[in-house]
C-alpha positions in Angstrom: 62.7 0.4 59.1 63.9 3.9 57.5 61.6 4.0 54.4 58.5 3.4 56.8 59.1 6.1 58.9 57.2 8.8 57.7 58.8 11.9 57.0 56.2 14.6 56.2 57.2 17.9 57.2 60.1 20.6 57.5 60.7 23.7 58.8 59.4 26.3 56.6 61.2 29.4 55.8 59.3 32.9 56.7 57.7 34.9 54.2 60.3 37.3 54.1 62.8 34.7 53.3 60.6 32.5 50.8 60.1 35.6 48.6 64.1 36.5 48.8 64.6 33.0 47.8 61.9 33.3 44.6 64.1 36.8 43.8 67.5 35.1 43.8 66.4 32.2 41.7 64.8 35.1 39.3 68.0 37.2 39.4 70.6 34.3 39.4 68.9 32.1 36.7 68.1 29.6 39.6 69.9 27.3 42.0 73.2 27.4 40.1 75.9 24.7 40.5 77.8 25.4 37.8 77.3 28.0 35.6 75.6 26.9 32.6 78.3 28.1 30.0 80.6 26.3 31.8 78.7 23.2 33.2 80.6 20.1 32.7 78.4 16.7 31.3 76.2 15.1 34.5 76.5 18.9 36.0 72.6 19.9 38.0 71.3 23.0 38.0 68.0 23.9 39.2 65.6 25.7 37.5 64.9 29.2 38.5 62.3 30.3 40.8 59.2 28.4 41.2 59.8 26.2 37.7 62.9 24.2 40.3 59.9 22.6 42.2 56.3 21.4 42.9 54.8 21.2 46.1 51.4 22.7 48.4 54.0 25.6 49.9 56.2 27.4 48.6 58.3 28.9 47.2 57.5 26.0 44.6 55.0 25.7 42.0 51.9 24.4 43.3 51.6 20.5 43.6 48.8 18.2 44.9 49.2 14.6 46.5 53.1 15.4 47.5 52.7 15.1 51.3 55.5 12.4 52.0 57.1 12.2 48.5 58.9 8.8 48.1 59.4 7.8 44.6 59.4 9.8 41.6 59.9 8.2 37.7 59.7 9.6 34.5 57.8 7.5 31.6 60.0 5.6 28.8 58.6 8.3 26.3 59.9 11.2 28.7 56.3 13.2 28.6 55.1 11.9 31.8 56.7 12.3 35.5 54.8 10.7 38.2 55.3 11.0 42.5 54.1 8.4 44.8 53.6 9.7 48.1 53.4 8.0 51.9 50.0 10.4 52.1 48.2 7.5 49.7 48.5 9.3 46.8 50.1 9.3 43.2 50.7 12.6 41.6 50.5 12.7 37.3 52.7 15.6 35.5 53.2 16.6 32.4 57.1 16.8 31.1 57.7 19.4 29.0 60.6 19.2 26.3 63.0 21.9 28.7 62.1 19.4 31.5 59.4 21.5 33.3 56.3 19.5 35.2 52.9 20.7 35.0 50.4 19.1 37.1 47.2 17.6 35.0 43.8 19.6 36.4 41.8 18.5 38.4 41.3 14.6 39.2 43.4 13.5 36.5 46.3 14.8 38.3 46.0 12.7 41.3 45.0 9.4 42.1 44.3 8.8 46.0 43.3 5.8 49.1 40.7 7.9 49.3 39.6 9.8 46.5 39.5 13.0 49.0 39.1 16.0 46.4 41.0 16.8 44.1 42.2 13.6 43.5 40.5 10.5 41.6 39.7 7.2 44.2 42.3 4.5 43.9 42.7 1.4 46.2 45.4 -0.4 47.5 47.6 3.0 48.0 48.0 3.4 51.8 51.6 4.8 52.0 52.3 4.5 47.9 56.0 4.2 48.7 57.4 4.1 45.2 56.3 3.6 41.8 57.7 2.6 37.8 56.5 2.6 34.6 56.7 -0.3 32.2 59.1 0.0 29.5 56.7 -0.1 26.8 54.9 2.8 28.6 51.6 1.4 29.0 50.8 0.1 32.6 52.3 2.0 36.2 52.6 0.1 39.2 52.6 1.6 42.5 53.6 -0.4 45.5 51.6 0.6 48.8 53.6 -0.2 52.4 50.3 -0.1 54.6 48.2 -1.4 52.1 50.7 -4.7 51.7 50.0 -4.8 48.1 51.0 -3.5 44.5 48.2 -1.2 42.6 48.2 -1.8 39.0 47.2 1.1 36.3 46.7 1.9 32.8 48.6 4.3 31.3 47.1 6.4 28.0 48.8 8.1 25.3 48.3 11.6 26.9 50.3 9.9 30.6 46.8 10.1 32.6 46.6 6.9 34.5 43.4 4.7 35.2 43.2 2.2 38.0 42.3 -1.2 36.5 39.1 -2.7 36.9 38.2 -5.2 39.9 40.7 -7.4 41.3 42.9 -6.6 38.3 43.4 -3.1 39.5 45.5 -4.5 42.8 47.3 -7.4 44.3 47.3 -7.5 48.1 48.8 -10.3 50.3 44.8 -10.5 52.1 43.3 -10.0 49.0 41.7 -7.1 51.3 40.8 -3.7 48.7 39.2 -5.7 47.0 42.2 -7.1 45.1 43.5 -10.2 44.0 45.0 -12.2 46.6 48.6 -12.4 46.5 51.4 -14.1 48.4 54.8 -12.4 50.1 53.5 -8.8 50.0 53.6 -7.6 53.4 54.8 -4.3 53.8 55.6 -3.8 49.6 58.0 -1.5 49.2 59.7 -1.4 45.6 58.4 -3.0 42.2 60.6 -3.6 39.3 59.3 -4.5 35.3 61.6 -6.2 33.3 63.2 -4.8 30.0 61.3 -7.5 28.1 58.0 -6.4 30.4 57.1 -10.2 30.6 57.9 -9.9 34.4 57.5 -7.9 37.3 58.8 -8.1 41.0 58.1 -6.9 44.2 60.3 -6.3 47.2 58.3 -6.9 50.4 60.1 -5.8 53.5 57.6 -7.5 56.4 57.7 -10.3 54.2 61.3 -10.7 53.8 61.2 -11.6 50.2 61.0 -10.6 46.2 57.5 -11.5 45.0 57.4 -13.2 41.0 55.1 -11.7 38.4 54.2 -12.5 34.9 52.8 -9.7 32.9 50.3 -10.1 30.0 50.7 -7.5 27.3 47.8 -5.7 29.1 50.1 -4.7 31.8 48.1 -7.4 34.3 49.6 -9.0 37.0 49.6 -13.0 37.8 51.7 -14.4 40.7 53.9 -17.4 39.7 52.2 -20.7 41.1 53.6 -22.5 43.8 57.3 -22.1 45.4 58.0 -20.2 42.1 55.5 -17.1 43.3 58.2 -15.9 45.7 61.7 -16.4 47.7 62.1 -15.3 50.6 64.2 -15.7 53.5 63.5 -18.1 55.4 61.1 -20.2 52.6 57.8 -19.2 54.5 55.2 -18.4 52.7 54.7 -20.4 50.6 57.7 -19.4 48.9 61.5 -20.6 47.9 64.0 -20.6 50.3 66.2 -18.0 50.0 69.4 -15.6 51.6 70.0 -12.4 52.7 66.6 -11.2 52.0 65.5 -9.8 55.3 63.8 -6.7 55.0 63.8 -6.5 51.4 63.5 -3.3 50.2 64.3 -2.7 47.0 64.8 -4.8 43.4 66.4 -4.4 40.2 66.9 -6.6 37.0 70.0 -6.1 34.5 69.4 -4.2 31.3 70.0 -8.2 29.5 66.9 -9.2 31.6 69.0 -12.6 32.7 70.2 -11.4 36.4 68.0 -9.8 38.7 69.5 -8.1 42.2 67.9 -7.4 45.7 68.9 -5.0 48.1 68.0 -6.4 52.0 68.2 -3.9 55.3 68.2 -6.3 57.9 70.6 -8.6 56.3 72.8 -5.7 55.0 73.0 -7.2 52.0 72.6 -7.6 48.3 71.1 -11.0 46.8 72.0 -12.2 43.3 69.5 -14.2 41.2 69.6 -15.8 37.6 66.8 -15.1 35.5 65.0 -17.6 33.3 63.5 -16.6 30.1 59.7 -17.1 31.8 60.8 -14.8 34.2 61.5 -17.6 36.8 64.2 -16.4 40.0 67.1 -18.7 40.7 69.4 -17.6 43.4 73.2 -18.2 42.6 74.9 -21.3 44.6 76.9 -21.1 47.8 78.3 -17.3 48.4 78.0 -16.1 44.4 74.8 -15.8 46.0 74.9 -12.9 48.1 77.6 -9.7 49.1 76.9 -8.4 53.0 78.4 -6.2 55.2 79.9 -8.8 57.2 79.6 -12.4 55.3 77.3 -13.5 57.3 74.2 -15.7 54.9 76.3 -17.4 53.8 77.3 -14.6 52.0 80.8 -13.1 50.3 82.2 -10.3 52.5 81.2 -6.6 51.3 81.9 -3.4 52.5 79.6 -0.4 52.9 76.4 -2.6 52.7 74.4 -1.1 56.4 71.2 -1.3 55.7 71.3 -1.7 51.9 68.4 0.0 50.7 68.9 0.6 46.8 70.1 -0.8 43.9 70.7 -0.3 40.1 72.5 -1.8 37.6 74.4 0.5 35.2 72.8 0.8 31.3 75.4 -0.9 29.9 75.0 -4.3 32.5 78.9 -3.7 33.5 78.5 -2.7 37.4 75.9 -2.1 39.8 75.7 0.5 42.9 74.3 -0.2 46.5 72.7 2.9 48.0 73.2 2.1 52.0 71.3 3.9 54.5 73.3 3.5 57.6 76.8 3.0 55.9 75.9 6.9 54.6 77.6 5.1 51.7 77.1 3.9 48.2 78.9 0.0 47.4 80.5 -0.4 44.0 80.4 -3.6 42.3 81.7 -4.9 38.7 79.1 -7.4 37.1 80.6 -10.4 34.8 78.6 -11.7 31.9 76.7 -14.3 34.0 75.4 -11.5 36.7 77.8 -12.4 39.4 78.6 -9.5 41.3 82.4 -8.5 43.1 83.3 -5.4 44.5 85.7 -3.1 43.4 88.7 -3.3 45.7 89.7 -0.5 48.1 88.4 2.9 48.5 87.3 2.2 44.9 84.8 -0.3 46.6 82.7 2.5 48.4 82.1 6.1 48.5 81.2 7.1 52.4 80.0 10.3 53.7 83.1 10.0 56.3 85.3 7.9 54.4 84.8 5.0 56.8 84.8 1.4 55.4 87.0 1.6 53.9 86.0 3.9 51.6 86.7 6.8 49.0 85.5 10.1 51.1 82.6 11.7 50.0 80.2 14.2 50.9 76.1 14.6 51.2 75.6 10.5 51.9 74.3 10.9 55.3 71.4 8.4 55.3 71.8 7.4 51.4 68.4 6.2 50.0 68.3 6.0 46.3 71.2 5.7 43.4 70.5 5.7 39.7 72.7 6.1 36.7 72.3 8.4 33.6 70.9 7.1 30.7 74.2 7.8 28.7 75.8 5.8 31.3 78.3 9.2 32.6 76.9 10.3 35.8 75.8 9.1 39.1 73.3 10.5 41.3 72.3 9.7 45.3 69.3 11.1 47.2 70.3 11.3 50.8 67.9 11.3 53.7 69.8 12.8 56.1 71.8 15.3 53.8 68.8 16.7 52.5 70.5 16.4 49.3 71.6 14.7 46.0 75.3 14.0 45.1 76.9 14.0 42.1 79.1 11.8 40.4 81.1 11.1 37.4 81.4 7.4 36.1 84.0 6.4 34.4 83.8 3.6 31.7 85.0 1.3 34.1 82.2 2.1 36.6 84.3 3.9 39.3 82.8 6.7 40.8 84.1 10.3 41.4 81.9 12.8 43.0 82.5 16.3 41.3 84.8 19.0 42.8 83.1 21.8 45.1 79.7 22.5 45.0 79.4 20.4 41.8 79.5 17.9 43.8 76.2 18.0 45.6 73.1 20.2 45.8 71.5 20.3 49.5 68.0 22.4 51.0 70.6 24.3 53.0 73.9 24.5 50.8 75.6 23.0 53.5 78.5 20.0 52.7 79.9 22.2 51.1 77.2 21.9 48.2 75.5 23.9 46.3 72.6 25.5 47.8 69.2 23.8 46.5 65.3 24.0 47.2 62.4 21.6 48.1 65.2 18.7 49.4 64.6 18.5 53.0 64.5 14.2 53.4 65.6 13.5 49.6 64.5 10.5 49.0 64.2 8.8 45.5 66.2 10.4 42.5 65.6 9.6 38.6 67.1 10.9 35.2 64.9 11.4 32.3 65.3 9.0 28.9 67.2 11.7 27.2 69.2 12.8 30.0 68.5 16.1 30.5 66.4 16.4 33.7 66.8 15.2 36.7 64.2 14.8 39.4 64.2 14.3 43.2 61.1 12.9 45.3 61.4 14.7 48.8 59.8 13.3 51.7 60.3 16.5 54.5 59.8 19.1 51.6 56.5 17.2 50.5 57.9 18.0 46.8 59.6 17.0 44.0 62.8 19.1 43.0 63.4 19.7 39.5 66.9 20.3 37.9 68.5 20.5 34.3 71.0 18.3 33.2 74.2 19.2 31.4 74.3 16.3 28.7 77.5 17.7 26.6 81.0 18.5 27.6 81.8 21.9 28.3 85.1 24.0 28.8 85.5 25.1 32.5 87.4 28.2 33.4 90.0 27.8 35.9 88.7 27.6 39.3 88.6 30.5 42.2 91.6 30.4 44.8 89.8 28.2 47.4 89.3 30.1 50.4 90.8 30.0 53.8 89.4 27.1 55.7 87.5 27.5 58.5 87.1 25.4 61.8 83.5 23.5 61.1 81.0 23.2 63.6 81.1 20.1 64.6 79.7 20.0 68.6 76.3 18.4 68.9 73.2 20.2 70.7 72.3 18.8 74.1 68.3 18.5 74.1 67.1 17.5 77.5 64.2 17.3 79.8 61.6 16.3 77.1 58.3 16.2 79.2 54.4 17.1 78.1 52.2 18.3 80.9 49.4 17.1 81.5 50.4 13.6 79.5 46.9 12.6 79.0 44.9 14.6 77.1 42.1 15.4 74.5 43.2 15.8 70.7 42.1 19.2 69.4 39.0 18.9 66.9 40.4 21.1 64.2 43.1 23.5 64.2 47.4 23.3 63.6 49.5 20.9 65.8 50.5 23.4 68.1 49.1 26.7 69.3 49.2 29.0 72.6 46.4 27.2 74.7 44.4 24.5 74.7 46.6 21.0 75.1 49.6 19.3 76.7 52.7 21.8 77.7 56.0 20.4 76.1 58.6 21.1 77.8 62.8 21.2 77.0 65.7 22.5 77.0 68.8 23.5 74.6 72.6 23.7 75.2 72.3 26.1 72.0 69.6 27.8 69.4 68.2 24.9 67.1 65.3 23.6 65.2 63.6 20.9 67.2 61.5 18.5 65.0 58.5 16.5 66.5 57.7 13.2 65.3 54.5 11.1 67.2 55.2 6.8 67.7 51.8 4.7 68.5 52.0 2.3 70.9 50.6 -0.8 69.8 50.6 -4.4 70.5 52.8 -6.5 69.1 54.7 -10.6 69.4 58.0 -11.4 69.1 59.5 -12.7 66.6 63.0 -13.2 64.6 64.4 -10.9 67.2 61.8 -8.3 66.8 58.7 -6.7 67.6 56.3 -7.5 64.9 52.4 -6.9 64.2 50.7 -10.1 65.4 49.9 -12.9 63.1 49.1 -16.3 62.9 53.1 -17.1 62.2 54.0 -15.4 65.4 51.0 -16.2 67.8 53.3 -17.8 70.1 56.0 -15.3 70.3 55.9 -13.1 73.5 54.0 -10.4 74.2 55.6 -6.7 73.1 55.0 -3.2 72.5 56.1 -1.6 69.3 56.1 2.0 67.6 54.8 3.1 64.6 55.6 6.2 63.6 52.7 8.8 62.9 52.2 10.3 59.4 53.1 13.9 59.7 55.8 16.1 62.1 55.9 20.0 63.3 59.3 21.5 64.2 59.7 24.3 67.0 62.6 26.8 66.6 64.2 26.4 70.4 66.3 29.0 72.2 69.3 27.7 74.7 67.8 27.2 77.6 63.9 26.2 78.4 61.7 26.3 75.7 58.2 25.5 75.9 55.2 24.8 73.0 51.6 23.5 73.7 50.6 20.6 71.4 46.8 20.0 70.5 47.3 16.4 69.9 46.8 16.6 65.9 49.0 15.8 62.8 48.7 17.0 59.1 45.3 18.2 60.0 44.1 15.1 61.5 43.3 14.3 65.0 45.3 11.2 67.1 43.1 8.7 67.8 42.6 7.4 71.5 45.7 5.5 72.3 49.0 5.4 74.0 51.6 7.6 72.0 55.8 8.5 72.4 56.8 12.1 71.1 60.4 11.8 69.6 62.3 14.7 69.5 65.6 15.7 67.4 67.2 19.2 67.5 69.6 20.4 64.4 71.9 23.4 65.0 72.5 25.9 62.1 75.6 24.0 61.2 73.7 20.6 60.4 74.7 19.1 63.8 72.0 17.0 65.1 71.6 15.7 68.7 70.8 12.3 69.9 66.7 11.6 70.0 64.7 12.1 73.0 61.3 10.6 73.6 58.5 11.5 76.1 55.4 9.0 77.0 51.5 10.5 76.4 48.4 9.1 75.9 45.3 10.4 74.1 42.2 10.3 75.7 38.4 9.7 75.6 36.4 13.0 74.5 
């Protein structure tokens, strides 16, 4: 499951190279991709120095409550921006008319699990995986993976959000927080408010369904009674019956309010629903009711769909656009009046980052996690995990996609793709356009930022374009990482300090075929029963199943820059801060090569012990 993997850190640049990177943005005017006399309409350029992002390093402005940014959304009245993170937090801005985000002070620009300083105490916000705004601007809702639940605020006039009171403030699928108990919730990991805001929906990934919501015109939350509370795939819950659902993970409803769409990673799929005017779901008969990768559901037969992880419907209701994690792709599909959904035919079906699918060839889509379109209904953006990037696309009035030429055509952390070289992008995750178009923002779960960037809203005149250069041979041979080991691999965590240091720990151990950066993630062992073909976390449904062991990954990563040959580090057994607790542990290893080449993971067993 990509989006609960937490991604929380990234190798940092030295201090010599942050401040040459503050003094380029200063002298160049920031992080150009086109230049702005020339910049054609959609065209993203960030904004110079430490204006072009927000996060606790540098060389950003400074941000609070970013570790693990997932989701960032901008209000319907463009003056707020707000940044749920996988560290339990939402962040509030201010938007300024230019687009630039200023932090409120002090608690009111943070809302936290655990009200640790300087943030105000919220509930139900363990891994705040993504959050929207109502369209009449007056309620936020923030939907929590760990906490299995959707946390419900007021908004004011000024953008500062308050929790609501009680069980009102939260709806959990224990009714654990204390919130209102709720059905089809586990694992929450996208919420949706229709235009009309008379409805709300959650996607719920461990629950392998879309959640139904009527919302009062105080921005409260009530579940639909009965069957008509939820669908999910296999009708457990209590909930409908429904297909191509597993793994839900994110939701979307049509500008008209009558179709609403769900994008499923398990089932690589989207599902198609009819909307009643009370906000009721109805899935479409027989295969109008789903698109997957392989027409499996029963679904039709898509391409491009791998782990479909986003979706959004186009402002005008004519298309919609699958971001799909491991197609490194984005699916394009023409809507009809009634909300079914077919795909365009060809290579103008899908846009991959190898042009495998078969698709239109494109670049910066490794690990595609988020697609939205412009307000004006002219440009297409993609966060991509893997790519630490965002592309950039043109949409024609027939909803086919073209990314732009050159560096236009994508802004990445290391300007690799070829794309223009960006900051604070390192795991891009969620990307948004502002109402009027002229700022775009990108929630980055490695940088623990959000990137900010200008949007060129008008047509422009470009000059002819520089004789392309000779090409050269890429890169293209993977690193060999081997011999992962720790020494001793049971050990005490370290009471306070950074994750590694020169003494005091377990020895880690490998070795390099060439000189990369080696990033350290930490998987808890923990029980677990099998069920549906997986490893789950025990519950009453699955009591029966056989006995397992599965891996949750650890908030929080460190990198080591590795030489070819051995390489050794010493880790202290802590993350972001925080010591491991006793247990039985895996440290997964990837190395990445100068060139972006990454090699295949390698994990190593450990246990923490007793002090």
């Amino acid at each position: 499951m990509p989006f609960a993997t937490l991604q929380s850190s990234r190798p940092r640049p030295s201090k010599h190279a942050a401040l040459m990177a503050v003094l380029a943005g200063c002298l160049l005017g920031g992080v150009m991709v086109t230049d702005a006399a020339t910049a054609a309409t959609g065209d993203l350029i960030q904004k110079p120095g430490t204006a072009g992002c927000l996060s606790a390093v540098g060389p950003c402005s400074p941000g609070t409550a970013l570790g693990g940014a997932g989701s960032v959304t901008v209000s319907p009245d463009g003056r707020s921006a707000y940044v749920a993170s996988v560290s339990g937090t939402v962040a509030v801005f201010d938007r300024a008319s230019d687009g630039t985000l200023t932090q409120k002070p002090g608690t009111a620009g943070c809302i936290s699990e655990t009200g640790a300083a300087p943030c105000t105490d919220g509930k139900a916000l363990d891994n705040a995986i993504s959050v929207t705004v109502s369209p009449d601007g007056k309620s936020a809702y923030i939907a929590s993976y760990v906490s299995d639940a959707v946390a419900v605020f007021d908004r004011g006039a000024d953008g500062a959000l308050t929790q609501k009171p009680g069980t009102a403030g939260c709806i959990s699928e224990t009714g654990a927080g204390p919130c209102a108990d709720g059905t089809a919730l586990d694992d929450t990991i996208s919420v949706t408010v229709t235009p009309d805001g008379k409805s709300a929906y959650i996607a719920s990934q461990g629950s392998d369904a879309v959640a139904v919501f009527d919302r009062a015109a105080d921005g409260a939350l009530t579940q639909k009674p009965g069957t008509a509370g939820c669908i999910s795939d296999t009708g457990a819950g209590p909930c409908a019956d429904g297909t191509a659902l597993d793994r839900a993970s994110s939701v979307t409803v049509s500008p008209d309010g009558r179709s609403a769409y769900v994008a499923s990673q398990q089932s690589d799929a989207v599902a198609v629903f009819d909307r009643a005017a009370d906000g009721a779901l109805t899935q479409k008969p027989g295969t109008a009711g789903c698109i997957s990768e392989t027409g499996a559901g029963p679904c039709i037969d898509g391409t491009a769909l791998n782990n479909a992880t986003s979706v959004t419907v186009t402002p005008d209701g004519k298309g919609a656009y699958i971001a799909s994690f491991i197609s490194d792709a984005v699916a394009i599909f023409d809507r009809a009046a009634d909300g079914a959904l077919t795909q365009k035919p060809g290579t103008a079906g899908c846009i991959s980052d190898t042009g495998a699918g078969p698709c239109a060839d494109g670049t910066a889509l490794d690990r595609a996690s988020s697609v939205t379109v412009s307000p004006d209904g002219k440009s297409a953006y993609i966060a991509s995990q893997g790519s630490d990037a965002v592309a950039v696309f043109d949409r024609a009035p027939d909803g086919t996609l073209t990314q732009k030429p050159g560096t236009a055509g994508c802004i990445s952390d290391t300007g690799a793709g070829p794309c223009a070289d960006g900051a604070a992008l390192v795991g891009a995750r969620s990307v948004t356009v502002s109402p009027d178009g002229r700022s775009t923002y990108v929630a980055s779960r490695g940088s623990d930022a959000v990137a900010v960037f200008d949007r060129e809203p008008l047509p422009a005149p470009r000059p002819d374009p520089p004789q392309p250069r000779p090409p050269v041979a890429p890169d293209t041979t993977r690193p060999l990482l081997s011999g992962l080991s720790l020494s001793p691999t049971r050990f005490r965590a370290a009471r306070r300090g950074p994750s590694t240091a020169a003494r005091v720990g377990s020895r880690v151990s490998y070795r390099l075929s060439e000189p990369a950066t080696v990033r350290f993630r930490v998987e808890r062992a923990l029980p677990g029963r099998r069920a549906r073909g997986r490893c789950a976390k025990p519950r009453r449904s699955n009591r029966r199943g056989k006995r397992c062991t599965r891996h949750i990954t650890v908030p929080g990563a460190f990198t080591h820059s590795g030489k070819s040959g051995q390489n050794t580090l010493t880790f202290r057994g802590r993350l972001r801060g925080r010591e491991l607790r006793r247990g039985r542990y895996r440290l997964r290893a990837i190395a990445t090569d100068p060139s972006g080449n990454q090699s295949q993971q390698k994990r190593s067993r450990f246990r923490i012990g007793r002090r």
